[in-house]
SESE-807363 format. One record per atom (N, C-alpha, C, O, CB): chain; x, z, y. Coordinates in steps of 0.001 Angstrom, whole numbers, plus 500000, padded with zeros to 6 digits. Glycine has a CB too. Example, Ala and Ser with C-alpha at 12.3 -4.5 7.8 and 13.67 -1.06 7.14 Angstrom:
roro / x / z / y
A / 513190 / 507800 / 494310
A / 512300 / 507800 / 495500
A / 513200 / 507800 / 496700
A / 514236 / 508465 / 496681
A / 511308 / 509046 / 495527
A / 512850 / 507080 / 497750
A / 513670 / 507140 / 498940
A / 512900 / 507870 / 500030
A / 513409 / 508039 / 501138
A / 514084 / 505725 / 499402
% end
This chain:
roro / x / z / y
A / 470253 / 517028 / 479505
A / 470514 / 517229 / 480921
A / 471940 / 517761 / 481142
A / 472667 / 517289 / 482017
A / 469479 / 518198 / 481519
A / 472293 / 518688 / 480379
A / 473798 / 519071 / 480533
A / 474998 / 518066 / 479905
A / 476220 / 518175 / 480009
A / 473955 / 520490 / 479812
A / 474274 / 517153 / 479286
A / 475873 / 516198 / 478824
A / 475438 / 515074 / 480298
A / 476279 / 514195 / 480482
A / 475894 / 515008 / 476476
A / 474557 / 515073 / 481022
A / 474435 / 513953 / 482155
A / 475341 / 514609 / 483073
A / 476237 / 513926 / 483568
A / 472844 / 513625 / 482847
A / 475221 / 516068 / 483432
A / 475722 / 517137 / 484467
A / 477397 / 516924 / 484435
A / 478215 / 516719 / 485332
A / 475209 / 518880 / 483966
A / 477523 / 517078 / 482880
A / 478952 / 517301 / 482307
A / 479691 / 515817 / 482874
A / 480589 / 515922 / 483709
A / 478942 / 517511 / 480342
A / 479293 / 514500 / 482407
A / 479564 / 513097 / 482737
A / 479789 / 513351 / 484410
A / 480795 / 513061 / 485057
A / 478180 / 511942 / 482244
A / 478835 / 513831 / 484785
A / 478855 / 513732 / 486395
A / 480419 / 514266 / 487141
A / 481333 / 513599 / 487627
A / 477476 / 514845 / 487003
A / 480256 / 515613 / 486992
A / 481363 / 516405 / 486972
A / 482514 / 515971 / 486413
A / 483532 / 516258 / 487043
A / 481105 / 517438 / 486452
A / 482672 / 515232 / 485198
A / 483836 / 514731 / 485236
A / 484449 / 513373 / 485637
A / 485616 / 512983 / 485581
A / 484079 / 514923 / 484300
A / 483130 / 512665 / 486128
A / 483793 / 511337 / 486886
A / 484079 / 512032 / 488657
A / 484920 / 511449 / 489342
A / 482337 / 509649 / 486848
A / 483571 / 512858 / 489064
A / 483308 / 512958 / 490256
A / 484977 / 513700 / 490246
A / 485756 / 513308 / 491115
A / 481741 / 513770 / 490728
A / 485545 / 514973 / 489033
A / 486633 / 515093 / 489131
A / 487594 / 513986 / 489367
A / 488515 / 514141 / 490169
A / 486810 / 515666 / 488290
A / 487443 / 512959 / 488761
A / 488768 / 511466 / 488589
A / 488692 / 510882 / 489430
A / 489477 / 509935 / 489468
A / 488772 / 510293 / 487519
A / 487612 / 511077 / 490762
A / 487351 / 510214 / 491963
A / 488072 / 510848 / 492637
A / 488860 / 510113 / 493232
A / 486031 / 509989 / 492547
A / 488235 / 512148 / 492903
A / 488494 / 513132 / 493399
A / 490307 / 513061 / 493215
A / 490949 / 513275 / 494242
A / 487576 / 514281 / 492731
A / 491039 / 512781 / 491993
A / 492094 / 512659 / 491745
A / 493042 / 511653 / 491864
A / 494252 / 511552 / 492069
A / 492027 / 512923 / 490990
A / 491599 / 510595 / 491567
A / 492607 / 509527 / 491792
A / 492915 / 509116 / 493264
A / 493845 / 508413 / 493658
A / 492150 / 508318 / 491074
A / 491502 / 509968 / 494297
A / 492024 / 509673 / 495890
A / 493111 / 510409 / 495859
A / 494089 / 509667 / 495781
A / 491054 / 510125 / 497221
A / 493378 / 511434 / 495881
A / 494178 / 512308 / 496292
A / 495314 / 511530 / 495724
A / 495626 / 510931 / 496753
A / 493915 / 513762 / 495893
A / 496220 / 511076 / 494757
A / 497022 / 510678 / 494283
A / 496914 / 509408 / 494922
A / 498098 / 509077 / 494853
A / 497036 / 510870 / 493051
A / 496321 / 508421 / 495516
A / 496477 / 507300 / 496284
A / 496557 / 507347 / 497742
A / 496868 / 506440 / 498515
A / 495548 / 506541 / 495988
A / 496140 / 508869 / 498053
A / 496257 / 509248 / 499544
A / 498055 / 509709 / 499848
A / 498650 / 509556 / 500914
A / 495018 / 510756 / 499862
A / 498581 / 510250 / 498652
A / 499709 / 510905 / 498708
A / 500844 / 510113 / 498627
A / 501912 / 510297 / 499210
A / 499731 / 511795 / 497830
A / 500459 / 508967 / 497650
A / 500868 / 507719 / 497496
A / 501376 / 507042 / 498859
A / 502548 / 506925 / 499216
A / 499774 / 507007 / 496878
A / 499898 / 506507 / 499730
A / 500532 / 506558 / 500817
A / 500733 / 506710 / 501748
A / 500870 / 505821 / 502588
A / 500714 / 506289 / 500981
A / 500851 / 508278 / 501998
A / 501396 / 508914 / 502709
A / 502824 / 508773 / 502884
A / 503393 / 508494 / 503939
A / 501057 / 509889 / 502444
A / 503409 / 509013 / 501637
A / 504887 / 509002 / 501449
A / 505141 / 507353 / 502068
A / 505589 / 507237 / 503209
A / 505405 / 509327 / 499587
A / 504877 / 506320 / 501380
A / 505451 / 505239 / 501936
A / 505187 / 505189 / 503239
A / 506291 / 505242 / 503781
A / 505116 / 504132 / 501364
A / 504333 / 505114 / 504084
A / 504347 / 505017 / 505361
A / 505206 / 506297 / 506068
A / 505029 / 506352 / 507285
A / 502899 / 504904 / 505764
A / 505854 / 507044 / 505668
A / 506439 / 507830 / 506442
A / 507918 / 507295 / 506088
A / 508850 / 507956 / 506545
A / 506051 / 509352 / 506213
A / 508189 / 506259 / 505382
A / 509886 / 505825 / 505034
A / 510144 / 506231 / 504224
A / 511312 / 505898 / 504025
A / 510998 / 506108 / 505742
A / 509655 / 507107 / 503131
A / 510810 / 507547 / 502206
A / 510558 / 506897 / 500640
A / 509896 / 507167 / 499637
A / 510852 / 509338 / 502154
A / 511378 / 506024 / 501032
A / 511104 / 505254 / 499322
A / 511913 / 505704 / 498590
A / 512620 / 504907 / 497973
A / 511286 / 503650 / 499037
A / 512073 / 506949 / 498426
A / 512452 / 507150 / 496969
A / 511854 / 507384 / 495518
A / 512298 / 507737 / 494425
A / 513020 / 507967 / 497048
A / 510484 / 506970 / 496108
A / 509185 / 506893 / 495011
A / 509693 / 505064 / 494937
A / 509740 / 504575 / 493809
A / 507006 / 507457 / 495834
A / 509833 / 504705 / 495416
A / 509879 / 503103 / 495481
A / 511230 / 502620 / 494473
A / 512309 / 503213 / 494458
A / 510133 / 502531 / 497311
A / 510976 / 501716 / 493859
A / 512061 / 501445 / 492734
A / 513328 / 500566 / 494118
A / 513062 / 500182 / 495257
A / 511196 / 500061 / 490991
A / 514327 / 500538 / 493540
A / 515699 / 499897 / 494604
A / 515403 / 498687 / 494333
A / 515081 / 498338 / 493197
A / 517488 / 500221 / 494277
A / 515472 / 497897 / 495329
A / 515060 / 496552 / 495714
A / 516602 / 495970 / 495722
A / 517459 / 496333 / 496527
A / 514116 / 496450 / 497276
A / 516764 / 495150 / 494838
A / 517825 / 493856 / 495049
A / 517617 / 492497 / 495508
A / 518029 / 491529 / 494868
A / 518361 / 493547 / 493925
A / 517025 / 492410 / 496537
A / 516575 / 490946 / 496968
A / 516692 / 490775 / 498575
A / 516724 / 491763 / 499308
A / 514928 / 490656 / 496488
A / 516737 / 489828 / 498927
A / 516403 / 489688 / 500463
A / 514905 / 489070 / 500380
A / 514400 / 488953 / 501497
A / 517582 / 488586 / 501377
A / 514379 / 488801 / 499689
A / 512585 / 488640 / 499698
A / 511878 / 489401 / 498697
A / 512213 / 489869 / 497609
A / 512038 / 487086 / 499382
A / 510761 / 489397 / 499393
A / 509819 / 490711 / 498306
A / 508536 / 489650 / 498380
A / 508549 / 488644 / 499090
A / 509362 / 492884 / 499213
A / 507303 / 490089 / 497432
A / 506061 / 489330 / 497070
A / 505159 / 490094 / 497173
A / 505222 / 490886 / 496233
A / 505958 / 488751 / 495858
A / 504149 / 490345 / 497955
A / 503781 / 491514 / 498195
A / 501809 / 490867 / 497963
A / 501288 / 490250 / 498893
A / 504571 / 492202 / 499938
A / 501077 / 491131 / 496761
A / 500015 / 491082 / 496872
A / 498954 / 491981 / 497386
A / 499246 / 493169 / 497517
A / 499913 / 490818 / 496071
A / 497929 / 491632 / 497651
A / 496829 / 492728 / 498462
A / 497361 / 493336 / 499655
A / 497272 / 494485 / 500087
A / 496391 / 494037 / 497547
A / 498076 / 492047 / 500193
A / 498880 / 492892 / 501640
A / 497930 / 493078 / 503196
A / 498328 / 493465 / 504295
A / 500460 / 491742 / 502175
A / 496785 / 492707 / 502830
A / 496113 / 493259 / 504413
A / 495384 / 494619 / 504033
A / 494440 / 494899 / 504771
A / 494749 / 492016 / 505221
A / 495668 / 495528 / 502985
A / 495068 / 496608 / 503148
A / 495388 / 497837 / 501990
A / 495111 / 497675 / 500801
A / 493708 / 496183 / 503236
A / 495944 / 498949 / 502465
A / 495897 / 500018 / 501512
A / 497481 / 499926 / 501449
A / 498322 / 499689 / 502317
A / 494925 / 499794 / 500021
A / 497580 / 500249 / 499864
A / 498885 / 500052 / 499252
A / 499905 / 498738 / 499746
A / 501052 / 498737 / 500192
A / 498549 / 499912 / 497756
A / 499027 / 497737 / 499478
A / 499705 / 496448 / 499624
A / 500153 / 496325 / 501229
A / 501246 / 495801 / 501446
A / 498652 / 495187 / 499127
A / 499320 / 496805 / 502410
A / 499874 / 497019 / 503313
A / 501090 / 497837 / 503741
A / 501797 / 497587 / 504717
A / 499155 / 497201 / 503707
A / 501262 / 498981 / 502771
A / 501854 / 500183 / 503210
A / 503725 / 499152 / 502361
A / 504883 / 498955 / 502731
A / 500848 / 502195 / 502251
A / 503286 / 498993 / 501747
A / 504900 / 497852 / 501042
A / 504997 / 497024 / 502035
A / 506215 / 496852 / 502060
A / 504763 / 496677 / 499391
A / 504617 / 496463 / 502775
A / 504562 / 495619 / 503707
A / 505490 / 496016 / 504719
A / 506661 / 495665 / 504862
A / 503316 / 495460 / 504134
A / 504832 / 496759 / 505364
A / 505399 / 497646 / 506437
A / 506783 / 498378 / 506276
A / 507798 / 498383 / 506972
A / 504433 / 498672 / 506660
A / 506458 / 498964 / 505153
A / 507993 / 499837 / 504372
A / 509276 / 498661 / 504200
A / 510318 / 498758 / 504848
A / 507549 / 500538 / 502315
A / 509000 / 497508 / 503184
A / 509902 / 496677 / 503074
A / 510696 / 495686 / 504426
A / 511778 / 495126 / 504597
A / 509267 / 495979 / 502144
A / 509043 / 495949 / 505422
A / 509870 / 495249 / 506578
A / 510489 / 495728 / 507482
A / 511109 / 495050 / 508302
A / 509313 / 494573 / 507229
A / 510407 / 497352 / 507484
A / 510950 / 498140 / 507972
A / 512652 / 498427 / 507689
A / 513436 / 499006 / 508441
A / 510128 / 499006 / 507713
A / 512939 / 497774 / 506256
A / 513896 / 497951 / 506248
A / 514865 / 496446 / 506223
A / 516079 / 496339 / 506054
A / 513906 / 498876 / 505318
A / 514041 / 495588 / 506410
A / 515142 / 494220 / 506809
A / 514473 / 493259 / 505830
A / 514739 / 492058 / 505879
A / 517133 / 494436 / 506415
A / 513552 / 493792 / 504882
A / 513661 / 492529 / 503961
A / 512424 / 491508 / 504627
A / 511532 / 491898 / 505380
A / 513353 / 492986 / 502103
A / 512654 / 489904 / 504067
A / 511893 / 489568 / 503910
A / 510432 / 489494 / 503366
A / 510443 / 489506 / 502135
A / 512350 / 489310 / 503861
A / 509006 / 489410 / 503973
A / 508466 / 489380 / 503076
A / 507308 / 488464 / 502993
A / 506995 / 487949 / 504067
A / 508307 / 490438 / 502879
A / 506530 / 488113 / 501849
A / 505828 / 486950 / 501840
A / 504333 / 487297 / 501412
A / 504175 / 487199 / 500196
A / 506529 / 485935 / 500912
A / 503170 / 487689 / 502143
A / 502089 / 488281 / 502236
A / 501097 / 487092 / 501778
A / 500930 / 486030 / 502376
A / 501917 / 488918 / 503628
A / 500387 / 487571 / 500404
A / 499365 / 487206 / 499961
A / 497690 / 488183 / 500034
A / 497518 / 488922 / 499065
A / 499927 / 486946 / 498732
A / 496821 / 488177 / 500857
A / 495472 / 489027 / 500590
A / 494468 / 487705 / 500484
A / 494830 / 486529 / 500541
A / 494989 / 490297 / 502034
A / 492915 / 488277 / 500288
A / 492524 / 487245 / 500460
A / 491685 / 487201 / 501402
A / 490738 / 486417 / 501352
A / 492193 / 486814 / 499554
A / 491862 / 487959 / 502339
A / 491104 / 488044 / 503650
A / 492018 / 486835 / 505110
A / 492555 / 487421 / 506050
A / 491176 / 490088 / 504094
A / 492043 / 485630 / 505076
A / 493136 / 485204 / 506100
A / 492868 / 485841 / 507332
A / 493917 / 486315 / 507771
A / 493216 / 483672 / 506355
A / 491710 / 486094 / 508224
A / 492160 / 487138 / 508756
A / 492897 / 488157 / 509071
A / 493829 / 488320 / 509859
A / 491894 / 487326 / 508706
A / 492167 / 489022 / 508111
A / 493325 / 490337 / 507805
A / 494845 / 489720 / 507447
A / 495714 / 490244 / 508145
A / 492776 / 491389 / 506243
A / 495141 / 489123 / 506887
A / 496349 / 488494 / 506740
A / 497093 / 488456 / 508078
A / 497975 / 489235 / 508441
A / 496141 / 487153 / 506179
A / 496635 / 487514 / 508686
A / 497129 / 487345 / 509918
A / 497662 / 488343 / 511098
A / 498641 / 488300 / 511844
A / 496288 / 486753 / 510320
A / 496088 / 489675 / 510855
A / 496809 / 490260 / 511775
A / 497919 / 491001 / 511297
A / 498642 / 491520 / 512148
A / 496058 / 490989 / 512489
A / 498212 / 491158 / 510013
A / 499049 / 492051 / 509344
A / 500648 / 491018 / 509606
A / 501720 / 491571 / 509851
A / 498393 / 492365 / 507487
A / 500581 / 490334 / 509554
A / 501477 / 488935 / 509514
A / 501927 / 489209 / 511136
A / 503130 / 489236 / 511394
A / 500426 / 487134 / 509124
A / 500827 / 489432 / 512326
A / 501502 / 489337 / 513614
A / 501845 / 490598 / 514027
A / 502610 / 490834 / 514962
A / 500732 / 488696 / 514637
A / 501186 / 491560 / 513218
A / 501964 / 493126 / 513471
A / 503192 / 493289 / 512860
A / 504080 / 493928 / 513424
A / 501161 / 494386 / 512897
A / 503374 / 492703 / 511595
A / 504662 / 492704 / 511049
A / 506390 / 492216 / 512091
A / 507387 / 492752 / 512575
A / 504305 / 491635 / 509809
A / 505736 / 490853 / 511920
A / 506313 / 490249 / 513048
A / 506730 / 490656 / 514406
A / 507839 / 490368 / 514857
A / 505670 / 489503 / 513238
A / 505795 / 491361 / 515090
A / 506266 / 492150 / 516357
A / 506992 / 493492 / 516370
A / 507774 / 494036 / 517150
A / 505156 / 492406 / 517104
A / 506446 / 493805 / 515238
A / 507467 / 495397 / 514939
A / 508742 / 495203 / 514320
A / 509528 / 496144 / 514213
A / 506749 / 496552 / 513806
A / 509007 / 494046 / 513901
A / 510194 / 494430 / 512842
A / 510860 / 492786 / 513074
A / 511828 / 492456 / 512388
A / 509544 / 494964 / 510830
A / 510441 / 492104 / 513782
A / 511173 / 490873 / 513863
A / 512753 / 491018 / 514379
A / 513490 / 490237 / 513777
A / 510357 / 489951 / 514826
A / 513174 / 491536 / 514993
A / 514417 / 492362 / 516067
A / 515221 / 492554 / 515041
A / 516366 / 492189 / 515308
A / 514074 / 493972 / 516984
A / 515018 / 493233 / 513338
A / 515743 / 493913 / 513087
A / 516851 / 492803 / 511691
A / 517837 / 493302 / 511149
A / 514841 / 495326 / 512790
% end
């Protein structure tokens, strides 16, 4: 019973860590500051899992700052609307 307890407790710790470290994650990118973000030399970026989470938050960040970008998820939906929010926020720039 105590090595089941022990297992428990320590997956429930790494759930626990790995949100927090994916919450902080992105936090930072959606607030602009990519200096967690490696320097981009391109005028296009490839951005997978882009209707949600992470893959959204590169999305937004990269188009925020001028680049092109080319959105793969596999929701076309979600795609889309991410595709027409992109587009309306950052087309101008």
């Amino acid at each position: 019973m105590m090595v089941l307890l022990w297992w428990a407790g320590l997956l429930l710790c790494g759930y626990v860590s790995a949100s927090a470290v994916y919450w902080w994650y992105v936090y930072f990118i959606y607030r602009g500051d990519l200096k967690i973000l490696p320097r981009f030399k391109g005028e296009w970026a490839l951005v997978t899992g882009a209707s949600y989470g992470i893959g959204a938050a590169y999305v937004r960040s990269l188009a925020k700052r001028g680049i092109n970008v080319v959105l793969f998820a596999r929701s076309e939906d979600k795609l889309r609307d991410m595709a027409a929010e992109v587009e309306k926020m950052y087309s101008g720039k």
